[in-house]
C-alpha positions in Angstrom: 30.0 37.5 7.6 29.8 33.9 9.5 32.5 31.9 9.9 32.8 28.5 9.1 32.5 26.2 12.2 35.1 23.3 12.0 33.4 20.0 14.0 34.3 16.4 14.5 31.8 14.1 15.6 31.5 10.6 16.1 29.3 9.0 13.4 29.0 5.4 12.0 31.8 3.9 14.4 34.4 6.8 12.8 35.6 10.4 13.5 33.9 12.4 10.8 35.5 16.2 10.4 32.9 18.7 9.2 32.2 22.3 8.3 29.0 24.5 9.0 27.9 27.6 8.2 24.6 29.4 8.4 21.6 28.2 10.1 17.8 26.8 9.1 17.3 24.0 7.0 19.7 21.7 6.1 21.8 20.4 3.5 24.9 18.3 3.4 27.7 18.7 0.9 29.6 15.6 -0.1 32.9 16.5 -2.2 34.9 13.7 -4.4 38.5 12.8 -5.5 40.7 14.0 -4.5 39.0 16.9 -2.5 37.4 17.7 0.9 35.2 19.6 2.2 37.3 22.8 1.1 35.7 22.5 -2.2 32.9 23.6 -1.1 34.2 27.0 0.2 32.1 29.0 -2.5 29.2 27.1 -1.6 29.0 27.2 1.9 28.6 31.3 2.5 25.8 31.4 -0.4 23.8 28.4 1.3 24.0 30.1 4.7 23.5 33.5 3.4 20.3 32.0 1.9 19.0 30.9 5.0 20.0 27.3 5.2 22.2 25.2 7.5 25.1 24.2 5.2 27.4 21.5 6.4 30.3 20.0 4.0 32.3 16.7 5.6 35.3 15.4 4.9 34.3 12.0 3.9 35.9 8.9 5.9 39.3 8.5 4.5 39.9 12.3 3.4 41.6 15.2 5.6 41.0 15.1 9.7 38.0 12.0 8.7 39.3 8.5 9.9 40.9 6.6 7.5 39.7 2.6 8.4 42.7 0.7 7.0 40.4 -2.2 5.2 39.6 -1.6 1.4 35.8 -2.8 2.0 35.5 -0.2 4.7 35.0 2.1 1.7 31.6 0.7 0.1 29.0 2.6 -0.6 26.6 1.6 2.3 29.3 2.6 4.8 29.0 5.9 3.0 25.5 5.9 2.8 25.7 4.9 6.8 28.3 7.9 7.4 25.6 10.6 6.2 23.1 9.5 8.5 25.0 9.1 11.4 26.7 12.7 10.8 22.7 14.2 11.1 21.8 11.7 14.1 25.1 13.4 15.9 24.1 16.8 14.8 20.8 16.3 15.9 19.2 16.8 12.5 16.3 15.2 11.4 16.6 15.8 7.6 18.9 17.5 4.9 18.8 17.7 1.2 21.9 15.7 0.4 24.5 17.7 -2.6 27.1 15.4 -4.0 30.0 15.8 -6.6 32.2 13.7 -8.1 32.7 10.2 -5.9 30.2 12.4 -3.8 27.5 12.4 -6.5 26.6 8.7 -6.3 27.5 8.4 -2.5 24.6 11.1 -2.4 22.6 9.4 -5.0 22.5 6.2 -2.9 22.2 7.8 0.5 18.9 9.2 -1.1 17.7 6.1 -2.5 18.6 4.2 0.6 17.7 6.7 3.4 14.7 8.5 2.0 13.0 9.2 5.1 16.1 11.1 6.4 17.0 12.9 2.6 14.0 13.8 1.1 15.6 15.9 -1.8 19.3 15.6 -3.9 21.6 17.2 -6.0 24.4 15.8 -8.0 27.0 17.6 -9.9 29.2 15.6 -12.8 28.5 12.8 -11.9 24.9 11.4 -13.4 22.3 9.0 -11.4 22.8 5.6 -13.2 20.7 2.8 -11.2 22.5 -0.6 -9.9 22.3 -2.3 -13.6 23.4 -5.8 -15.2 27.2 -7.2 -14.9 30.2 -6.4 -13.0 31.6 -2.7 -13.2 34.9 -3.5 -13.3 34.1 -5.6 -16.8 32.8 -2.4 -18.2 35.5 -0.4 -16.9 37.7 -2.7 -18.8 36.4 -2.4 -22.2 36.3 1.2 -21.7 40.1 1.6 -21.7 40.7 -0.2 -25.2 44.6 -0.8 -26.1 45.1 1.5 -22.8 44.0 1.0 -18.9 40.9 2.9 -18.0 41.9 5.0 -15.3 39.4 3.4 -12.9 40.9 0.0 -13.4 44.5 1.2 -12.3 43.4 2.9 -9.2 42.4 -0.7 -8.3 45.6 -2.3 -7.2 46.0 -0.8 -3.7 49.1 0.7 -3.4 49.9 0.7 -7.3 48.5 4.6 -7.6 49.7 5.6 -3.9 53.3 5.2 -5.1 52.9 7.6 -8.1 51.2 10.5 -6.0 52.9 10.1 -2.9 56.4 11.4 -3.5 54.9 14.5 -4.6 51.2 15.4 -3.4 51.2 18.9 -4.9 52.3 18.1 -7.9 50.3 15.8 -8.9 47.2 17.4 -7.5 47.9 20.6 -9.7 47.9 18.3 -13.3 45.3 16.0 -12.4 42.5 19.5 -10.9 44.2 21.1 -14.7 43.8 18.4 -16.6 40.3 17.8 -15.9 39.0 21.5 -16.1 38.1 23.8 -18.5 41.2 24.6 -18.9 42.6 21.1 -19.4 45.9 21.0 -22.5 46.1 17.9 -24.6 49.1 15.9 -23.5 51.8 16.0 -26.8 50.2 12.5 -27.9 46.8 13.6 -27.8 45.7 11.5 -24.9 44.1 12.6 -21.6 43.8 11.2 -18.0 40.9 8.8 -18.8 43.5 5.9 -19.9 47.1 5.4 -19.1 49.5 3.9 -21.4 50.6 0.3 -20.7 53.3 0.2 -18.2 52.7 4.2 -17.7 51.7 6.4 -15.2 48.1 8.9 -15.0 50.6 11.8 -14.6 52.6 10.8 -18.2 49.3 13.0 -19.2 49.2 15.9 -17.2 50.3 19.3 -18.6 51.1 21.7 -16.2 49.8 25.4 -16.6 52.3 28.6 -16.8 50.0 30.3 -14.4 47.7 28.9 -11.9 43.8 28.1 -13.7 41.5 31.4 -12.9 39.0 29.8 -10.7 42.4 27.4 -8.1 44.8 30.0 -6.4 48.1 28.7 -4.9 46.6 29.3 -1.6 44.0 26.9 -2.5 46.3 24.5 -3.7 48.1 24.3 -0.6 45.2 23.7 1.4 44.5 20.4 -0.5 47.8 19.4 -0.4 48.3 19.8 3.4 45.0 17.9 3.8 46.6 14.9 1.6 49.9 15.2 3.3 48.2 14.2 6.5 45.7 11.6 5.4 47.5 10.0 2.4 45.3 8.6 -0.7 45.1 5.0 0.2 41.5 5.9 2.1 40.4 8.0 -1.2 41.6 5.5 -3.6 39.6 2.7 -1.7 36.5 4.1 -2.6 37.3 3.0 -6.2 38.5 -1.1 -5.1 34.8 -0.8 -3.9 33.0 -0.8 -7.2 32.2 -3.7 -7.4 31.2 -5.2 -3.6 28.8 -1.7 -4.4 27.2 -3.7 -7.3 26.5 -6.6 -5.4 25.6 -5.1 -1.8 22.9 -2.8 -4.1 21.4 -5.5 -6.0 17.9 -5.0 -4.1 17.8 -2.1 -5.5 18.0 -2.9 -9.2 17.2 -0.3 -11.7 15.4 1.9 -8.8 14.7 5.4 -9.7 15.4 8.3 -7.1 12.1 9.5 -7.0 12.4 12.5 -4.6 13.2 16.0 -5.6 16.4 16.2 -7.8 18.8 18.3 -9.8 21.9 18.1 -12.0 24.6 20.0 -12.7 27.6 19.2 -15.0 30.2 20.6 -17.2 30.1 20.8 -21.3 34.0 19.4 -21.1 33.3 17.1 -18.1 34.3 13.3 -18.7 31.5 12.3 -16.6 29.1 14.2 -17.7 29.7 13.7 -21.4 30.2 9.9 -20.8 26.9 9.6 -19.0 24.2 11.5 -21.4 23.1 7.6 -22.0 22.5 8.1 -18.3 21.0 11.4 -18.5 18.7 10.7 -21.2 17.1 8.5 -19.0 16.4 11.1 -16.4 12.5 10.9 -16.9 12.7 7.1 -15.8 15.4 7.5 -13.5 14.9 10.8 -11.7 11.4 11.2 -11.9 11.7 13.8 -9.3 13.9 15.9 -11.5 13.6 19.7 -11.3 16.3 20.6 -13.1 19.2 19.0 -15.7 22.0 21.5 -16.2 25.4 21.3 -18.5 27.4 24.4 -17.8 29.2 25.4 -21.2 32.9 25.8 -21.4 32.8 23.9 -17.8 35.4 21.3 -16.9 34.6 18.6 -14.0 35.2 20.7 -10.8 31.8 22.7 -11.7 31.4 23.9 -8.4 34.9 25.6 -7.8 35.3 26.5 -11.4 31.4 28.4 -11.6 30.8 29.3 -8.5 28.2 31.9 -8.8 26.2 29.7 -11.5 25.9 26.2 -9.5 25.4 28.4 -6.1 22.1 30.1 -8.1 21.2 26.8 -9.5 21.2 25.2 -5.8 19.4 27.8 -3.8 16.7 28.2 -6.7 16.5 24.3 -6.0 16.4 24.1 -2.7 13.8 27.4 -2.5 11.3 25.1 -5.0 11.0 22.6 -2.5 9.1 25.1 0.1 
């Protein structure tokens, strides 16, 4: 079997740390928060088995990535900026471009920006939704009620830092748990979308007697070293950028994605169920799409927690664009 080959390169004006496997075409795997390119371990052996050059970065500000200190070093363009200089130092032309969580719309907009360099994308959980009308964080807002949307208090740097900080593992165990599958109801019937005023996003975390079938302690040890040595302030940024997002993108208001595309989400994702507004607007939107898929019984971390489903979905996905 191949191993994975473990790279940094110099791309955009930053260190980028990657991982390849397999050789032929290629396609670029962007992970979320608060993973690295680790989540992509199931993927990475299927794509190269299937004859493609599979190649999952840590993005800036995650793992052995540079972490730029300023919050607005995190905006989407810089993102979108990262991916293509990570193919110009590879030396690859193009890539279908897979994203996942926070990775999902970085990929989304690296497509709709760079389509000359991407001409296909994936995203998983998280669905396309064009640049629209009126600030996010104002919608954001609303969307936490008598409570604080959990978007809104990541947006105080520091302010989310000093609850994970003292205890990385931890708190990466209850947040992957409680937005799974497998996710308990905290006792007051609340879950990790809002926190309570004056609270804390790990008031609602329930912690499992035995580790969740599809994250092993090994696993979990491997995110937590990675967070150990980068911190969260880098990940967390990409959240203060939500807005400077909205207004660097507004030339591309309400543009579809119009290259070959597929989606894959969870039945008990948040971000899937929140955005079938968004999804239903696929035929506008994505008019590219090849494929819309909501995995049942599926938490958010659809690629880790079904594996062998997503990895058939992909490759069937990438084999239709031949």
């Amino acid at each position: 079997m191949p191993t994975p080959n473990h790279r940094v390169v110099t791309a955009n004006g930053i260190r980028i740390h990657l991982v390849e496997e397999g050789a032929g075409p290629a396609v670029l795997l962007v992970h979320g928060f608060p993973e690295s390119w680790y989540s992509w371990r199931h993927q990475l052996p299927a794509l190269a088995a299937a004859g493609y050059r599979a190649i999952a970065i840590d993005v800036r500000g995650y793992g052995r990535s540079s972490t730029p200190a300023a919050v607005d070093a995190y905006r989407m363009t810089q993102h979108v900026g990262d991916n293509v200089a990570v193919l110009d130092a590879l030396g690859v032309d193009t890539a279908v471009v897979v994203g996942h969580d926070w990775g999902s719309p970085i990929a989304a907009n690296t497509a709709l920006l760079r389509p000359d360099r991407f001409p296909a994308v994936a995203l998983l959980s998280v669905p396309y939704a064009p640049r629209g009308d009126g600030l996010p964080t104002a919608s954001f807002t609303s969307m936490g009620g008598d409570e604080e949307f959990y978007i809104m208090y990541f947006q105080q740097p520091g302010r989310a830092e000093a609850e994970i900080e003292p205890d990385i593992r931890s708190w990466l165990l209850g947040f992957y748990v409680a937005a799974s599958g497998e996710a308990v109801r905290a006792p007051d019937g609340g879950t990790i979308t809002t926190v309570r005023p004056g609270g804390q996003l790990k008031d609602r975390f329930v912690y499992p007697e035995v580790m969740p079938s599809w994250l092993s302690d090994a696993d979990l040890d491997v995110y937590t070293a990675e967070f150990e040595y980068s911190g969260f302030a880098g990940a967390l940024n990409r959240y203060r950028n939500v807005d400077r997002d909205w207004e660097d993108l507004s030339a591309w208001y309400r543009a579809p994605i119009t290259q070959p595309s597929l989606f894959i989400g969870g039945e008990l994702d948040g971000p899937t169920r929140w955005g079938q507004r968004a999804i239903d607007r696929y035929p506008q939107t994505l008019p590219g799409l090849r494929g819309s898929h909501v995995l049942a019984g599926c938490g958010h971390w659809v690629q880790q927690e079904r594996p062998a489903e997503v990895n058939e979905l992909l490759v069937g996905f990438l084999s239709s664009l031949a």
